[in-house]
NUKE-430663 format. One record per residue (C-alpha): x, y, z. Coordinates in nm, 4 decimals, always signed. Example, Ala and Ser with C-alpha at 12.3 -4.5 7.8 and 13.67 -1.06 7.14 Angstrom:
X=+1.2300, Y=-0.4500, Z=+0.7800
X=+1.3670, Y=-0.1060, Z=+0.7140
END
This chain:
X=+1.8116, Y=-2.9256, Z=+1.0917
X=+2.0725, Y=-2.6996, Z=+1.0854
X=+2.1181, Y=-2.5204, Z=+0.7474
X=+2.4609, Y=-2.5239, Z=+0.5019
X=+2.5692, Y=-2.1553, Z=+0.4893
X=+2.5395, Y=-2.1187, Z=+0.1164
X=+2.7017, Y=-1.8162, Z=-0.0905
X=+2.4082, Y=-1.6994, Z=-0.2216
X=+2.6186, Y=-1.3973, Z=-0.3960
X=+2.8753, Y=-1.5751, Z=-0.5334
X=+2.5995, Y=-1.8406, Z=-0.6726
X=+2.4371, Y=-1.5287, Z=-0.8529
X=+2.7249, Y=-1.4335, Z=-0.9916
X=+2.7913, Y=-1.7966, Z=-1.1289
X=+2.4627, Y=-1.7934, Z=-1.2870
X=+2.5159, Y=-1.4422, Z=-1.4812
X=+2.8536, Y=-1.5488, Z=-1.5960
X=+2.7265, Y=-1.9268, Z=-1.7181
X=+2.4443, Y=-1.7314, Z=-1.9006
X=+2.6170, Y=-1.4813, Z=-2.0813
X=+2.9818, Y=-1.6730, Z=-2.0928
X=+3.1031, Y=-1.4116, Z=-2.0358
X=+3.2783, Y=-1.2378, Z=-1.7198
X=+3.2296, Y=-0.8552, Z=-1.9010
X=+2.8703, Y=-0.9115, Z=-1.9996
X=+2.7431, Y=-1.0860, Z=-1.6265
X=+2.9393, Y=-0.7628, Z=-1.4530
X=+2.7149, Y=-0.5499, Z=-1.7148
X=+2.4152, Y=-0.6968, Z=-1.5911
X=+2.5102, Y=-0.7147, Z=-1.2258
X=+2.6263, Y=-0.3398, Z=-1.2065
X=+2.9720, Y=-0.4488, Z=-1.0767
X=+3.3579, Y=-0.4547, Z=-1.2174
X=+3.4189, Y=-0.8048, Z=-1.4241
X=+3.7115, Y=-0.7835, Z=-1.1919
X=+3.4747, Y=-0.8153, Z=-0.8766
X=+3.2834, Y=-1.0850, Z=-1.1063
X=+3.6189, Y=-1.2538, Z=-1.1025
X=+3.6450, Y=-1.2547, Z=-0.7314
X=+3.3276, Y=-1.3809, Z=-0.6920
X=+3.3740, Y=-1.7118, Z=-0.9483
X=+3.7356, Y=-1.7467, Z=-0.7720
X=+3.6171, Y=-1.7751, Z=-0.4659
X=+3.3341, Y=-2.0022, Z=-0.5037
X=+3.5688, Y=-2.2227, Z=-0.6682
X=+3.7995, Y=-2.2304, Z=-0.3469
X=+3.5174, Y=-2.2553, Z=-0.1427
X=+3.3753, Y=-2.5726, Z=-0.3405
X=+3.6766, Y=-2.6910, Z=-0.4320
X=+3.6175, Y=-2.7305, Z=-0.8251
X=+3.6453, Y=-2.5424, Z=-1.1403
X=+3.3543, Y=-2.3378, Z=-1.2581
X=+3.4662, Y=-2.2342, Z=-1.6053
X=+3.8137, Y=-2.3003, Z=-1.8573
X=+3.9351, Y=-2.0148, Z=-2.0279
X=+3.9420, Y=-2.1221, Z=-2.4285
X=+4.1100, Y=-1.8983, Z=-2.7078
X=+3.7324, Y=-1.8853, Z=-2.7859
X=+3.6266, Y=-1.7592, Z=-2.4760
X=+3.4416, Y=-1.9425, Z=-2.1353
X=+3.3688, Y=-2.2416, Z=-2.1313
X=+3.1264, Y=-2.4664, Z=-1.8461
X=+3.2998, Y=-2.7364, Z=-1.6889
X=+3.0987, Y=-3.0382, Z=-1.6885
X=+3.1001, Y=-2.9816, Z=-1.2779
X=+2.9156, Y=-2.6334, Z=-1.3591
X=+2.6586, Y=-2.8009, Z=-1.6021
X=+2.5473, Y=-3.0717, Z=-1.3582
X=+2.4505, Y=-2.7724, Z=-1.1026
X=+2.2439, Y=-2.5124, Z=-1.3396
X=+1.9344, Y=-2.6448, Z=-1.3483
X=+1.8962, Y=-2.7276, Z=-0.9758
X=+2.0675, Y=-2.3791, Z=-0.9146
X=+1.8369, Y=-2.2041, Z=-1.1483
X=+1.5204, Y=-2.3497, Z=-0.9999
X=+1.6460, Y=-2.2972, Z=-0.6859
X=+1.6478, Y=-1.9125, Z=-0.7911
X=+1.2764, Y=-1.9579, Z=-0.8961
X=+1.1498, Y=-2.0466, Z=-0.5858
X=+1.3521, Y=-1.7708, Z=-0.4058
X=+1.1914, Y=-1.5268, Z=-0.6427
X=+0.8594, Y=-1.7162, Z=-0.5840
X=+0.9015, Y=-1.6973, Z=-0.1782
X=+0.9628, Y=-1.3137, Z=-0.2293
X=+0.6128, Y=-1.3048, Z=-0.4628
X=+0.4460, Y=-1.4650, Z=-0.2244
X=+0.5388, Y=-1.2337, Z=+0.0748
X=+0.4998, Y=-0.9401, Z=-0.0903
X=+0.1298, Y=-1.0592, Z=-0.2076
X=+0.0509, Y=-1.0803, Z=+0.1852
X=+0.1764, Y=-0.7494, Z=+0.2407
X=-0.0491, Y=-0.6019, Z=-0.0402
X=-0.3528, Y=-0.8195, Z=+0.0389
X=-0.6862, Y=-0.6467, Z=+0.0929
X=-0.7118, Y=-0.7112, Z=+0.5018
X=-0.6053, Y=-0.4532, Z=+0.7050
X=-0.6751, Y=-0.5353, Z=+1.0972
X=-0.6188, Y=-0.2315, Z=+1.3112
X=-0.6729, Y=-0.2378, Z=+1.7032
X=-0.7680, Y=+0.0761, Z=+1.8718
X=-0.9304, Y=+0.2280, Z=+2.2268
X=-1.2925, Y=+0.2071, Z=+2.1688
X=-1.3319, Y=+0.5679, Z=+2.2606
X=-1.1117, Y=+0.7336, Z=+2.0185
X=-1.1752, Y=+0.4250, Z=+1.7492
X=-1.5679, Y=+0.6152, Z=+1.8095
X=-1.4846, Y=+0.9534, Z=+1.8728
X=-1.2294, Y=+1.0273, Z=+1.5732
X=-1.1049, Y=+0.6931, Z=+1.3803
X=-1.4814, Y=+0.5499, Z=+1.2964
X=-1.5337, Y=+0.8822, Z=+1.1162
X=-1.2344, Y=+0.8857, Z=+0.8962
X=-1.2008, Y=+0.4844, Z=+0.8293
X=-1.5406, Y=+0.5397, Z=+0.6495
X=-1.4251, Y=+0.7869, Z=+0.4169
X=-1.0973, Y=+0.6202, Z=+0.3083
X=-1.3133, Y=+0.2645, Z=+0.2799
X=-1.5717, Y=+0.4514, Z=+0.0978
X=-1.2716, Y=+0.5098, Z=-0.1519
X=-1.1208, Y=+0.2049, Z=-0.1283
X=-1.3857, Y=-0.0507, Z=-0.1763
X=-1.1416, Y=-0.3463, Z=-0.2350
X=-1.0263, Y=-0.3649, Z=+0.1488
X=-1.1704, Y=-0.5222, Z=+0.4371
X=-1.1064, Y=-0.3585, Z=+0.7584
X=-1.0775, Y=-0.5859, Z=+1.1039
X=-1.1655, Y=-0.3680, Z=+1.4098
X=-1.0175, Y=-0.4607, Z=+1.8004
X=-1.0521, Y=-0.3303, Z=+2.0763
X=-0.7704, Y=-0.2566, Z=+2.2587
X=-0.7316, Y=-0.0249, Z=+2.5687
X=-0.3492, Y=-0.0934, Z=+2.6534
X=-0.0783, Y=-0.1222, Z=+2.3596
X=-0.1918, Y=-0.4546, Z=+2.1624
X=+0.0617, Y=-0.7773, Z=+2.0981
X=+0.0975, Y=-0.6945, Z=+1.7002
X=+0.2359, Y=-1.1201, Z=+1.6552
X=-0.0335, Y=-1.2822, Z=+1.8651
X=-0.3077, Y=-1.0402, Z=+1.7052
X=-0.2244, Y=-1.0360, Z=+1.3718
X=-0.2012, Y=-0.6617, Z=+1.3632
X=-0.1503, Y=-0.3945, Z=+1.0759
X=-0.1536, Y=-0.0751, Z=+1.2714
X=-0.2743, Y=+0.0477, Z=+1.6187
X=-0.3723, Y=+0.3401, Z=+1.7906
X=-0.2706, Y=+0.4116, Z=+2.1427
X=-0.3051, Y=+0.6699, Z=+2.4444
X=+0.1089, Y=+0.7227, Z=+2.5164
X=+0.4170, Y=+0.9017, Z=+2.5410
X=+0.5262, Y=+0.7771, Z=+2.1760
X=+0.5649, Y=+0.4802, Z=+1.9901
X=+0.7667, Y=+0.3163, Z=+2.2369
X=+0.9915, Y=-0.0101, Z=+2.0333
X=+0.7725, Y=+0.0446, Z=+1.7154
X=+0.7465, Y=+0.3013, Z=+1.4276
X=+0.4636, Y=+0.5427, Z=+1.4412
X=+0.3395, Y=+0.9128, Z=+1.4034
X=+0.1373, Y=+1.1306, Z=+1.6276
X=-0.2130, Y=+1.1813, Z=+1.5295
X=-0.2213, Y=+1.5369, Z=+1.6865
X=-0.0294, Y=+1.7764, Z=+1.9717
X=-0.0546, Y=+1.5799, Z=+2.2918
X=-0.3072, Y=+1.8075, Z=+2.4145
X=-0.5872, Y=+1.7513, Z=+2.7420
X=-0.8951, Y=+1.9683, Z=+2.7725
X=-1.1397, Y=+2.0363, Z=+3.0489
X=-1.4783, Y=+1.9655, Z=+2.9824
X=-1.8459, Y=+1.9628, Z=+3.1332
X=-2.1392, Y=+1.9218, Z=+3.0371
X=-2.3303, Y=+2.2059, Z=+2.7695
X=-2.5354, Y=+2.3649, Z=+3.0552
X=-2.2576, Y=+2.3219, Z=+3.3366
X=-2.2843, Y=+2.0020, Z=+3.6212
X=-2.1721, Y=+1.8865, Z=+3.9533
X=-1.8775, Y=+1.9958, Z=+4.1206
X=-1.5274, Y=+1.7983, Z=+4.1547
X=-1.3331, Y=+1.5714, Z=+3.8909
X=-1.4377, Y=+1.2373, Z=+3.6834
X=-1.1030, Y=+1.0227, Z=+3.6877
X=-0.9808, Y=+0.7697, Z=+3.5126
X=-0.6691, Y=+0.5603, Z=+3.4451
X=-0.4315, Y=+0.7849, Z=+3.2659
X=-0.6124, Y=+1.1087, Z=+3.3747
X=-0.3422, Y=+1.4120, Z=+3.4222
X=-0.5735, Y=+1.5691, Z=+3.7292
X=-0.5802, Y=+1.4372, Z=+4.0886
X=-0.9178, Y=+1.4549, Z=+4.1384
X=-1.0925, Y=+1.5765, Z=+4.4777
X=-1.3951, Y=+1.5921, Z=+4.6962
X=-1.6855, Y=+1.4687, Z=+4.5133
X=-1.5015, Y=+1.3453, Z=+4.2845
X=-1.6035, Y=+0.9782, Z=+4.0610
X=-1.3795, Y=+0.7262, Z=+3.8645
X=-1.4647, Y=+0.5362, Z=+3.5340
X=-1.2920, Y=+0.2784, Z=+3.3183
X=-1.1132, Y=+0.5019, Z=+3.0208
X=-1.1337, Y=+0.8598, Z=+2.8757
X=-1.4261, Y=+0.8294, Z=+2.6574
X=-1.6426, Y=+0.7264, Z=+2.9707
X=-1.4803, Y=+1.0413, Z=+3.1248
X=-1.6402, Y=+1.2401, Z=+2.8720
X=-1.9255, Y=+1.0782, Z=+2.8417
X=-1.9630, Y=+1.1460, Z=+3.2241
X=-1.9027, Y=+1.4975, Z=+3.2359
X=-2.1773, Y=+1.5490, Z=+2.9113
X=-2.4312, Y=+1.3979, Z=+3.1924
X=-2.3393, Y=+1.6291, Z=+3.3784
X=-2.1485, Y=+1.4193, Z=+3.6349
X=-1.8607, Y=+1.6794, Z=+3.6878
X=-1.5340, Y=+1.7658, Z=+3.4890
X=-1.3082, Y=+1.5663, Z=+3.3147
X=-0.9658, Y=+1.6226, Z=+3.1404
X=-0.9355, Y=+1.4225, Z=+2.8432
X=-0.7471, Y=+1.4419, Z=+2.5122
X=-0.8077, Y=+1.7371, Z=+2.2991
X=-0.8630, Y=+1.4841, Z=+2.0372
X=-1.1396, Y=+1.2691, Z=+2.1605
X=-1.3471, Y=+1.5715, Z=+2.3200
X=-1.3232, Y=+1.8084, Z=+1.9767
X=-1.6381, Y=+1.6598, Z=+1.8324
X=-1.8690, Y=+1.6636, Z=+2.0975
X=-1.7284, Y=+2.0483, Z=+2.2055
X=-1.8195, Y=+2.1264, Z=+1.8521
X=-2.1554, Y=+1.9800, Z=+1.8585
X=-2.2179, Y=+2.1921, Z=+2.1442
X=-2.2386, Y=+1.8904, Z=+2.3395
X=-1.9463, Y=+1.9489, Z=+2.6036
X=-1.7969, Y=+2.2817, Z=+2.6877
X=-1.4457, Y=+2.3770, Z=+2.7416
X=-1.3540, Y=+2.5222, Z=+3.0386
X=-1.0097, Y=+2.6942, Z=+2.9538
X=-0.7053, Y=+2.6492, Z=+2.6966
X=-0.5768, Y=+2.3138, Z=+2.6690
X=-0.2741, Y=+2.1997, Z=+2.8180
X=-0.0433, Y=+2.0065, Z=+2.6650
X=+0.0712, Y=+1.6930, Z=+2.8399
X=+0.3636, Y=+1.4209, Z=+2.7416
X=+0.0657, Y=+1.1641, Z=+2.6389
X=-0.0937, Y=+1.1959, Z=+2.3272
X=-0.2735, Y=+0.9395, Z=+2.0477
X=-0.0249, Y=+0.7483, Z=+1.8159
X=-0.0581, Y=+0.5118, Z=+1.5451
X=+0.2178, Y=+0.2706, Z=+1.5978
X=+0.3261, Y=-0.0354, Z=+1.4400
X=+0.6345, Y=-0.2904, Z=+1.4321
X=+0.8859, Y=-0.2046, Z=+1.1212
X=+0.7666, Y=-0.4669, Z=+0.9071
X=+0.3737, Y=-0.4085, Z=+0.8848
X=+0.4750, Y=-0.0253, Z=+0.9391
X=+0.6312, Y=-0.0277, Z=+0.5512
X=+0.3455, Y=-0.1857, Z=+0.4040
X=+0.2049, Y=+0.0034, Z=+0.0877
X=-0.1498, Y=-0.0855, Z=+0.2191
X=-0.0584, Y=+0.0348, Z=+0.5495
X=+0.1399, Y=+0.3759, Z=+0.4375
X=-0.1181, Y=+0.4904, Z=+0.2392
X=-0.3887, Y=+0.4447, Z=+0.5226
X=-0.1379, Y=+0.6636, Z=+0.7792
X=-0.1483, Y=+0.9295, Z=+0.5362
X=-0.5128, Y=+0.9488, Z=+0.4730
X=-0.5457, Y=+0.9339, Z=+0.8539
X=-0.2801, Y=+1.1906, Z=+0.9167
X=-0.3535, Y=+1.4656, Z=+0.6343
X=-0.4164, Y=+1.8137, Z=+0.7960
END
């Protein structure tokens, strides 16, 4: 059903000015001129076609057509300010469902999700798995993070330089390159393929050849003396974002996570 285009600032003007009867004290409370209050009432009444209020030696006055509307135009404010309640409470609920590549969500986000739940007990966290950029609407999504050259049509921050590594395994390994979708090097004699970067890595720990992956997802394992770096890394246009659609991306809940996430 199509929907009468209602003046929803002139109707909030109308209720200031019935309150306080007076066009001065409604401006006062509306931050605006009583001359723009004026406006307002004037043009409501040419739009409806009636008289709102009669100017009395005493002062303003309803007109009985102005009386008959305030109560179902003051409950009708309610429920707008109830509506707005009751979206805001969903943005500050307790969920927070974040998709992610299983690699990094094991390599670097497990790690620092724990610490930020540990000090937020009152959240529950929904994990997905998500190699390619997820559907935000038909998941139900808070926040993401993705392998890409930005955040594409949604808001987002980069979770470090977009920097790839070489890597093999501690004690050296085979000769030629692991690939995998994504991977910056074009591979070679001897050369195998896997399904994503973390199996990349994981390959070239076995000792299944080299692999370059993001900086990133190999720093804890070259720490751990588990991979070794062959070289400087090179930066590359691709790099890890968290990204999310302008709504969920001004959250409070979701804000506050970005930041823990992002802090140097």
């Amino acid at each position: 059903m199509k929907r009468t285009h209602l003046p929803l600032n002139g109707l909030r003007v109308l209720d200031a000015a019935a309150r306080h009867l007076s066009f001065t004290r409604a401006a006062d409370e509306l931050a605006v001129t009583p001359a723009a209050v004026g406006q307002q009432i004037r043009a409501l009444e040419d739009m409806l076609g009636v008289v709102l209020f009669r100017r009395t030696p005493k002062g303003l006055e309803l007109t009985p057509e102005t009386e008959g509307a305030l109560e179902a135009l003051r409950g009708g404010f309610l429920m707008f300010e109830e509506a707005v309640h009751a979206m805001q409470a969903g943005q500050s609920s307790n969920a927070l469902a974040i998709a992610a590549p299983r690699d990094i969500s094991t390599a670097w986000l497990l790690p620092r999700l724990s610490a930020y739940a540990s000090a937020h007990e009152e959240l529950h966290f929904t994990l997905i798995a998500a190699d390619t950029p997820p559907d935000f609407t038909e998941a139900n999504l808070d926040l993401a993070v993705v392998l890409a050259d930005g955040p594409g049509e949604h808001e987002g921050v980069a979770l470090d330089r977009a920097e790839f590594v070489t890597v093999e395994a501690a004690d050296g390994g085979a000769d030629g390159w692991i690939g995998w979708p994504g991977c910056p090097e074009d591979g070679g004699a001897g050369s195998i393929s896997v399904a994503d970067a973390g199996l990349a890595l994981a390959a070239a720990i076995a000792g299944l050849g080299r692999a370059s992956v993001p900086l990133l997802l190999a720093q804890a394992a070259i720490d751990a003396g588990r991979a070794r770096q062959i070289g400087a890394p090179v930066e590359r246009t691709r790099g890890y974002w968290l990204i999310a659609p302008t709504p969920q991306w001004r959250q409070k809940k979701v804000k506050s996570l970005v930041g823990a996430l992002t802090q140097v």
